[in-house]
N, C-alpha and C positions, 0 to 999 in steps of 0.2 A: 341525874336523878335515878334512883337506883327501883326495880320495881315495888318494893315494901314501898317507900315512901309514896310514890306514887299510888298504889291503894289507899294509902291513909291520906293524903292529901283529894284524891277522888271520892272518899267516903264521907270526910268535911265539908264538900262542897256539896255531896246530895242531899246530905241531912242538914246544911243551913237552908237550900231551897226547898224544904219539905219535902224531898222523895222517898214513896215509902223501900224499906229493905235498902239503905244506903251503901253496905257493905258488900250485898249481895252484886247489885246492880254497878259498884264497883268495879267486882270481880270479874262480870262478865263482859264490862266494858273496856276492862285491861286486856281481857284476855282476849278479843275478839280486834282488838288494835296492834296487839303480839300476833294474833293468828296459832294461839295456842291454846292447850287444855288448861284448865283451873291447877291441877297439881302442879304446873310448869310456875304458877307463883310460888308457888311455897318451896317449891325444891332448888329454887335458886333467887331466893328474894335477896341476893344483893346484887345481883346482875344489875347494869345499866341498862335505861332505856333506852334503844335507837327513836334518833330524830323524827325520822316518818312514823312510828308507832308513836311518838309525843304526840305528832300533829294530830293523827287519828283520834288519839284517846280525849283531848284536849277536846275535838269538837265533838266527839261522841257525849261526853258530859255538858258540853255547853246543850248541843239537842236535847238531852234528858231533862235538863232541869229548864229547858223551856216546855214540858211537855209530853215529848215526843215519846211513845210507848219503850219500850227494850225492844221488844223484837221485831221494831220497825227500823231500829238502828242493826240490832245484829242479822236480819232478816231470818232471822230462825225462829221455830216454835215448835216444840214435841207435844206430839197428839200419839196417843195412844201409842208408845213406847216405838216413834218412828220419828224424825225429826223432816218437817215442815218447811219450805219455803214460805215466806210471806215479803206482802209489802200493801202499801197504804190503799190499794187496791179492794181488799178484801178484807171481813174482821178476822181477829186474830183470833186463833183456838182455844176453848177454855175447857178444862180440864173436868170441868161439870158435863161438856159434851159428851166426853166421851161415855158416859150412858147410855147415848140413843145410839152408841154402835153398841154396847154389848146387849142391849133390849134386842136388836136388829138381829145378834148372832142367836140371840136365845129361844126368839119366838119366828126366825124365819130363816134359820141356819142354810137351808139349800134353796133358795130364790132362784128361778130360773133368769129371771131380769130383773133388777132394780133399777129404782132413778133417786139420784141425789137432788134434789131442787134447791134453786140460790147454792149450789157449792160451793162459791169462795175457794177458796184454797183447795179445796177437795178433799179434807182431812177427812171430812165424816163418811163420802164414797169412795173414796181411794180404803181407806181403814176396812172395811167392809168386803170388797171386793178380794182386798189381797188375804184377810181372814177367813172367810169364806165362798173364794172360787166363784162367787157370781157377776154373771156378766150385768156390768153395773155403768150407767150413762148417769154424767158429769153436765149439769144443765147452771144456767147463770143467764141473765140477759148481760153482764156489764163481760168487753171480750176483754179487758186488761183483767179481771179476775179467772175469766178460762183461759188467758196467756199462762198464768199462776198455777194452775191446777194443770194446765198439761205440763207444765214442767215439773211440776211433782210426781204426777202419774209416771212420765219417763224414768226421773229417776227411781222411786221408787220402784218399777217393774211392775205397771197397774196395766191390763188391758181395760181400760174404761172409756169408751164414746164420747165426746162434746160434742155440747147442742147447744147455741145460743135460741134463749126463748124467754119471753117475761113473762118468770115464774110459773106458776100454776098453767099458763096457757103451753109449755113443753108437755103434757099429758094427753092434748090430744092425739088423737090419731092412736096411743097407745095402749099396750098390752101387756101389765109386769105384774109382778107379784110383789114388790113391795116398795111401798114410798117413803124417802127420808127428806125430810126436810127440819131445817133450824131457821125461819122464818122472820124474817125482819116484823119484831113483836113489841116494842120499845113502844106505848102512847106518843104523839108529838109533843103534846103537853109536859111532857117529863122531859124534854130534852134540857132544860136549865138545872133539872139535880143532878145529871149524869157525870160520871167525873170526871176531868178534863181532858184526861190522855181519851178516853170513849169520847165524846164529844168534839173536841176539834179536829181528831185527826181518824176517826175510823168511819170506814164509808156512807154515811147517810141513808145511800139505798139500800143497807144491809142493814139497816137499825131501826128505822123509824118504819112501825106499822099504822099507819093513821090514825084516826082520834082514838081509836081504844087500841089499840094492837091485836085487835083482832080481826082486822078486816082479812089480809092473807089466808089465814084459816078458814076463812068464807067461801073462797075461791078454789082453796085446795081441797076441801072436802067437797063442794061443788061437781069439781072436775074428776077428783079419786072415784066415784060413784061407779063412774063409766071407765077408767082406766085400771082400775084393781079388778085382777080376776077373782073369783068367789074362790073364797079361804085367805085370800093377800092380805095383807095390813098397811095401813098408814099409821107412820111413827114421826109426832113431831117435836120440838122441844118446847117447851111453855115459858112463857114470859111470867115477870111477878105477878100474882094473883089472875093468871089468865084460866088457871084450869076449871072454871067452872062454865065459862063463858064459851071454850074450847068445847070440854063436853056436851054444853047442850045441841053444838053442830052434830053431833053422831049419836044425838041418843033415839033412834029410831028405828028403823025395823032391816033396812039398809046394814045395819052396823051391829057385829058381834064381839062377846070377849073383850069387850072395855078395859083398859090396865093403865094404870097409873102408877109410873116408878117416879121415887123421894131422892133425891141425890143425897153424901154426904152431913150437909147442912139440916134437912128434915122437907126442905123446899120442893111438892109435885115438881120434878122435871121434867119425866114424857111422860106423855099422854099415846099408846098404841092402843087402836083400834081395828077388827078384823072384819074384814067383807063380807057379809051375810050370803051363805051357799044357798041357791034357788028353793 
């Protein structure tokens, strides 16, 4: 089988089991069982495909159309013009995130400390750190997700700290200037409309925020009170319809410079709030 064929033969089989972008996810499923770039299809699409790249690609497709996300099959994910480690470990990076790094570089460009909370992968503090020089701790209670994120940080060349800690409770004791977190904000209620690649396969403890999705933010503005120095900010990501629910935690005398950034879509995505100077 030649590789054209085999894209077209893998693009039939996503698109009979409803996967969305069939061609796409093709491509990168061929090409991640070659061990090669996208262009390496097109510039020799009559090449044969070697046997072990068959078997690859073969069960790479069968994992997809049960499910299974892309970039839990290719283990890869670009975050912020940097490519990613992942695995089922952690959620995958979404491209709406990366907001709450440019909010982060815009309204707290020289942080003498920052803390990533629930990092996962570490895209949002690793990004951060290496864009602006601050020394930035990498916190997660789950260790197979800061196994994840130190292997990123290596490679990528991050001087970033981990600190195993559940969630908001990494704050104490602490002294930074600014908090990022992407907060497990998903209702439980809602876990039966999520869609299935999110729901069967990405990690629960990074999804589901209790009955409203806001409990986390209870906790972390709780805790930020006493850990943000006066002028710092907390920058967090918003769940659907969470930003009002969000705001009312910091509308008090505590909290200055309320800002609310719309991704893309038009949808509040963060919510940054600045620590009221004495």
């Amino acid at each position: 089988m030649d590789l054209r064929t085999a894209l077209k033969q893998g693009q039939k089989l996503l698109d009979d089991a409803g996967v969305s972008a069939p061609r796409l996810t093709a491509e990168v499923l061929l090409c991640h069982a070659l061990g090669k770039e996208k262009v390496y299809l097109y510039a020799h699409p009559e090449e044969e495909l070697p046997e072990l790249a068959w078997i690859h690609y073969g069960r790479y497709l069968h994992e997809r159309m049960q499910g299974k996300p892309t970039q839990y099959i290719t283990r890869h994910q670009e975050f912020y013009g940097r490519d990613f480690h992942v695995s089922s470990a952690v959620l995958i990076p979404r491209p709406e995130t990366e907001h709450l790094v440019e909010t982060a570089l815009r309204l707290a460009p020289r942080a003498a400390c920052a803390i990533d909370l629930g990092c996962g992968s570490g895209a949002i503090g690793i990004s951060y750190a290496l864009e602006s020089g601050a020394r930035t701790i990498l916190s997660d209670l789950s260790l197979p997700a800061l196994h994840v994120a130190r292997g990123n940080a290596a490679r990528l060349g991050a001087d970033t700290p981990l600190h195993q800690a559940d969630f908001a409770s990494a704050l104490r004791g602490l002294s930074v200037d600014l908090i990022l977190c992407n907060p497990p904000y998903v209702p439980q209620d809602d876990e039966s409309i999520l869609q299935r690649e999110i729901r069967e396969h990405e990690p629960s403890l990074a999804l589901y925020g209790g009955k409203t999705g806001v409990e986390p933010y209870r906790v972390v503005v709780a805790q930020a009170r006493f850990a943000l120095r006066p002028g710092g900010w907390l920058l967090g990501e918003l769940g659907y319809q969470g930003l009002a629910a969000v705001r009312a935690l910091v509308d008090d005398a505590d909290w200055e410079a309320l800002e609310v950034v719309h991704d893309l879509a038009g949808w509040p995505r963060v919510l940054a709030a600045r620590r009221a100077s004495p």
